[in-house]
C-alpha positions in Angstrom: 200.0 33.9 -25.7 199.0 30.4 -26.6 199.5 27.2 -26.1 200.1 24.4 -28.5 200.6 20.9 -28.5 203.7 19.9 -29.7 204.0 16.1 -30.8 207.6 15.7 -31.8 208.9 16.5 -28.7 211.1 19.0 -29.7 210.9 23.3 -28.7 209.4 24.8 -25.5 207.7 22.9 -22.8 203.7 23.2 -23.0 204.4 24.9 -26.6 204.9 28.5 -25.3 204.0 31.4 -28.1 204.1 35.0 -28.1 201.6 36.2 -30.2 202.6 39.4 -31.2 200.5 41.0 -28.7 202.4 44.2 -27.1 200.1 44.0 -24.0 201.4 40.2 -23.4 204.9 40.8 -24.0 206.1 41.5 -20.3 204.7 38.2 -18.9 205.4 36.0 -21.9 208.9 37.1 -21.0 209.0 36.1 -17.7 207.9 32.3 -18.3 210.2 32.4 -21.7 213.4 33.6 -19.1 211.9 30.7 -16.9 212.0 28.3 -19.2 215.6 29.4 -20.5 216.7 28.7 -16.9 215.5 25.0 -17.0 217.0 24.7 -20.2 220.6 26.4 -19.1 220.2 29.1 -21.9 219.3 32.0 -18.7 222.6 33.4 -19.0 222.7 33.5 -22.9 219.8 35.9 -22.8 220.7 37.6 -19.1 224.6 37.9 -18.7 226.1 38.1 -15.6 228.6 40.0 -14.5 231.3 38.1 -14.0 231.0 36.5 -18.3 234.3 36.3 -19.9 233.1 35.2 -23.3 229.8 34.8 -24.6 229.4 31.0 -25.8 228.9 31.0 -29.8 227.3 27.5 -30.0 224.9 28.0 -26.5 224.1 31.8 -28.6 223.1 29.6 -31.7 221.1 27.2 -29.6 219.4 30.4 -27.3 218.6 31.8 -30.8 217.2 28.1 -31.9 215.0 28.2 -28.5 213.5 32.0 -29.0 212.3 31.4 -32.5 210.0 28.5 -31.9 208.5 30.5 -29.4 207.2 33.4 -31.7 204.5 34.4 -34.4 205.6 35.1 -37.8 205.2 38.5 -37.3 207.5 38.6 -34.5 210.2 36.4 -35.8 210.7 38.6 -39.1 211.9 41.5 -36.6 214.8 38.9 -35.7 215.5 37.1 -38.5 217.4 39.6 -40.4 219.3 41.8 -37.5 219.7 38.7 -35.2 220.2 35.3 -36.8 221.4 32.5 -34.5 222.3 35.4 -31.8 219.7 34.6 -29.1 221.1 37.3 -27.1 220.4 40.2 -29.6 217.3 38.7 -30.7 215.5 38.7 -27.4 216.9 42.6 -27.6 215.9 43.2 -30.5 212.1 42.0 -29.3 212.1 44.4 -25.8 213.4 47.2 -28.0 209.9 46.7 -30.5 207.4 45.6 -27.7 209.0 47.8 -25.0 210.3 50.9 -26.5 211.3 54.0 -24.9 209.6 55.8 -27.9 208.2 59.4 -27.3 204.9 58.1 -28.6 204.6 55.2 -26.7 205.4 56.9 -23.9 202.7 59.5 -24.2 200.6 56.5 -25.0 201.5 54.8 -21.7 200.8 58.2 -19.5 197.6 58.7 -21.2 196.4 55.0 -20.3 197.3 55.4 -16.9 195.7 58.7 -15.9 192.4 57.8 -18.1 191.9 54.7 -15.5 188.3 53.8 -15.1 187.3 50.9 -13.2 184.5 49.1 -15.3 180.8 47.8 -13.8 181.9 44.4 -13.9 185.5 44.7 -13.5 187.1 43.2 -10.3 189.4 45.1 -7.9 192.3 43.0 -8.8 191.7 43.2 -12.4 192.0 47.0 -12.3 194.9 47.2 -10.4 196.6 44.9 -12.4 195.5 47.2 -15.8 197.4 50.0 -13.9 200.4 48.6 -12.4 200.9 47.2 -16.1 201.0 50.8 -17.3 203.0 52.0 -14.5 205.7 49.0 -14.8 205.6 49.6 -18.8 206.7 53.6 -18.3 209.5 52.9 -15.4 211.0 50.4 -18.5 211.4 53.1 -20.3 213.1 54.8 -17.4 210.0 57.5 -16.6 209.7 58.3 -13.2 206.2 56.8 -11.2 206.3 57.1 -7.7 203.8 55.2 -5.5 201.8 58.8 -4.8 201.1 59.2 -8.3 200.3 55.4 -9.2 197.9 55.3 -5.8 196.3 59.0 -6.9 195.4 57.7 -10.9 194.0 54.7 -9.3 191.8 56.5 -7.1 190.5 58.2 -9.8 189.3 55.8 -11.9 187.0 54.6 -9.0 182.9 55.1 -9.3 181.3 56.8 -6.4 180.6 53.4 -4.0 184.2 54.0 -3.0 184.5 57.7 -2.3 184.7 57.1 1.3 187.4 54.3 1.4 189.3 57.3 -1.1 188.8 59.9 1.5 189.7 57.7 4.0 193.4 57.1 1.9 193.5 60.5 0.9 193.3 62.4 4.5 195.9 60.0 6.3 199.2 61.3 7.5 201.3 58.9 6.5 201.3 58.5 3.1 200.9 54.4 1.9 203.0 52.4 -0.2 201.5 51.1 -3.2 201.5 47.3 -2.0 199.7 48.5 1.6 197.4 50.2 -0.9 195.8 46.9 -2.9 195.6 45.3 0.3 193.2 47.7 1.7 191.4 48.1 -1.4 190.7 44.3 -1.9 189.6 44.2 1.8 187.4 47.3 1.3 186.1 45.8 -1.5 185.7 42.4 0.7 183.7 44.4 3.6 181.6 45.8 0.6 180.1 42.5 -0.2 179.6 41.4 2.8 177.9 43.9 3.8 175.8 44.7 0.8 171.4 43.8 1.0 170.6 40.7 -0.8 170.2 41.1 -4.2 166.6 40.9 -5.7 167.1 37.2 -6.9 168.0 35.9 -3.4 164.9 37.5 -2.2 162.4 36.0 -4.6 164.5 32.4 -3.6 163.3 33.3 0.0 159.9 34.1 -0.8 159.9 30.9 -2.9 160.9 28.6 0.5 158.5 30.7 2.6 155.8 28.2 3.6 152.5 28.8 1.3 149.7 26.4 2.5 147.0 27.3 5.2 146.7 26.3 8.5 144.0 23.9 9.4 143.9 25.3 12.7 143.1 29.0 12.5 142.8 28.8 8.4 145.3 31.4 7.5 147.6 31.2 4.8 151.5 31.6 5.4 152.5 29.0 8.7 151.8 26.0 9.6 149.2 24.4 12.5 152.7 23.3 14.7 154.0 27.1 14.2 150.5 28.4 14.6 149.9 31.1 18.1 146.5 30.1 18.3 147.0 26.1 19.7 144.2 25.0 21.0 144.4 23.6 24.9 143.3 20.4 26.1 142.5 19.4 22.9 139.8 22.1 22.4 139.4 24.0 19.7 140.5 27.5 19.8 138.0 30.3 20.0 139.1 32.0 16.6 138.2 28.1 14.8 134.9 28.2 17.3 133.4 31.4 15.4 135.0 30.9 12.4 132.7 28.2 11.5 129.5 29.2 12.0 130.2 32.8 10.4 131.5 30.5 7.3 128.3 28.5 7.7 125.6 31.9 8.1 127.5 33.0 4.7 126.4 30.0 2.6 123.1 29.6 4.1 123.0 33.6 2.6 124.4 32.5 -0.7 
């Protein structure tokens, strides 16, 4: 989807476009059906079931609404089966980008049981990849129960969560999908806060890690109010006492 500015006025608020792409269709159609509802066009494009009579003119102005709203590529599939008949044109649309075609549908199974989470992919990015898959093949009217959906998700996990997946596996009552991604984003949660520093905080810590010398006992690393070796009474402390003169019988070697 994008967005484009729109200076006349005129067409969709914020300049709403589908860009053709298949993977974008189901949520480009929820804020296009939102829209339609601000602009009293919802029931052009969703009937109820109490409609007598579909109104010709509100069709014509559905229709008027859609097309602004598409790529070229999309608006040729409606042009010439659907002209000024929003209805049918927003049908024809589902029928292209949500088809119930054997190959699609074999498609849609293989994405879903190939799952992989990626290195750098978020929990909630994942599970969104597969619910998308999962909602795509129950349009087309297969059947994916929340056992299957929850089983190709384990999957597709790397090692770091085998225990959270034997821990979902071996319970006795079996979890609904939505119970599901609210454990895994909180095991994922526990993960990180529980996981070592990383390397770079580390060298940050080593960095703030005092580095001068003590002009008490003359080591490196604290300083003379942190050092164990205060001197009492204002004496000097018997490591500074011998220090000095060994430092001294060195140079007089030298």
């Amino acid at each position: 989807m994008a967005t484009v500015q729109n200076p006349t006025g005129y067409g969709p608020r914020r300049g709403l476009i589908f860009d053709g792409d298949e993977n974008k269709y189901e949520l480009w159609v929820v804020k296009f059906l939102g829209y339609m509802r601000l602009q009293k066009l919802y029931n052009i494009f969703v009937p109820s079931g109490s409609e007598s009579e579909l109104d010709e003119a509100k069709n014509a102005d559905a229709f008027a609404e859609l097309v602004q709203c598409l790529d070229d590529r999309s608006l040729a599939l409606v042009i010439r089966e659907a002209k000024d008949n929003g209805r049918k044109a927003l049908t024809v649309l589902r029928e292209h980008y949500q088809g119930k075609g054997k190959p699609r549908i074999i498609s849609l199974y293989t994405e879903l049981t190939s799952l992989k989470k990626t290195e750098n992919e978020t929990i909630t990015d994942y599970i969104i990849r597969a619910e998308t898959a999962a909602t795509a093949l129950k349009a087309a009217e297969e059947v994916i129960s929340d056992g299957l959906l929850i089983a190709m998700v384990l999957k597709g996990l790397p090692n770091a969560y085998k225990t959270f997946s034997t821990v979902v596996i071996q319970r006795e009552n079996q979890m609904n999908f939505g119970d599901f991604k609210i454990a895994l984003r909180n095991h994922e949660e526990n993960e990180k806060c529980c996981r070592p520093a990383e390397n770079g905080d580390n060298v940050m810590y080593v960095k703030k890690k005092f580095e001068g010398k003590c002009f008490k006992c003359d080591k490196k690393g604290h300083k003379s109010s942190d050092c164990w070796m205060k001197a009492e009474n204002g004496a000097t402390s018997a490591r500074a006492r011998h220090t000095i003169p060994r430092i001294a019988e060195q140079e007089e070697t030298v």
